[in-house]
C-alpha positions in Angstrom: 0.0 0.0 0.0 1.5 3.4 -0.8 1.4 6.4 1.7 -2.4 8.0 0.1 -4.0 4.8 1.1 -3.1 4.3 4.1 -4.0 7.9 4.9 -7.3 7.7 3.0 -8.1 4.6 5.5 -7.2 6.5 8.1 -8.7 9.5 8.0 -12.6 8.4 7.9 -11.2 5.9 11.0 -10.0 8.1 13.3 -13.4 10.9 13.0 -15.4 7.8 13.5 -13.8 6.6 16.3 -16.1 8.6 19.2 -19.3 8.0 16.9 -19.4 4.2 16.4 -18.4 3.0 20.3 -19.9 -0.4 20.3 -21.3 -1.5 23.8 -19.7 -3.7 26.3 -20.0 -7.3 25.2 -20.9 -6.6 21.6 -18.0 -9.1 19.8 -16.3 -6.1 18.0 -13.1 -5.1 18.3 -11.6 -1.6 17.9 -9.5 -1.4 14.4 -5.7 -0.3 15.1 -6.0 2.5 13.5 -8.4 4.1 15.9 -5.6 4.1 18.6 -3.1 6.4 16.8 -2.9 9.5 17.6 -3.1 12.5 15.2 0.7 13.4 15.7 1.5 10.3 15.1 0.5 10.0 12.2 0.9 13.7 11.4 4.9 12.8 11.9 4.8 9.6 10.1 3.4 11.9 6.8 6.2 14.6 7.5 9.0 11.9 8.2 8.0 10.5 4.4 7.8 13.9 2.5 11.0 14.6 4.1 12.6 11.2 3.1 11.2 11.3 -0.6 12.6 15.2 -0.9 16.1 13.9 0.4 16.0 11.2 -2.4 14.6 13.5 -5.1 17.6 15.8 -4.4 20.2 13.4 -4.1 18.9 11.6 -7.4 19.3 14.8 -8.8 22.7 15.3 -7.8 22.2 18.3 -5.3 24.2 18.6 -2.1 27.5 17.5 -3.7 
């Protein structure tokens, strides 16, 4: 899975998450995407832009 579709999963997950709280004893399970924070994945994002960005310029030949 690239980067978009993970956050496109993630996204309608985590605004759910306070809106569809099953009851006690109802057999469902919370996804793991409900338990991550916003700044976590905010920093995930940022930490891959920045990594693609260093290999765009050093593909390019920049920083030599």
């Amino acid at each position: 899975m690239d980067i978009a579709a993970l956050l496109a999963r993630w996204i309608p997950v985590h605004r759910d998450r306070n809106r569809t709280a099953a009851p006690a004893g109802a057999g469902r399970t919370a996804s793991a995407e409900r338990h991550f924070p916003v700044a976590v994945g905010a920093g995930h994002g940022l930490a891959a832009v920045v990594t693609l960005v260093l290999v765009l310029l050093t593909a390019l030949g920049r920083g030599e």
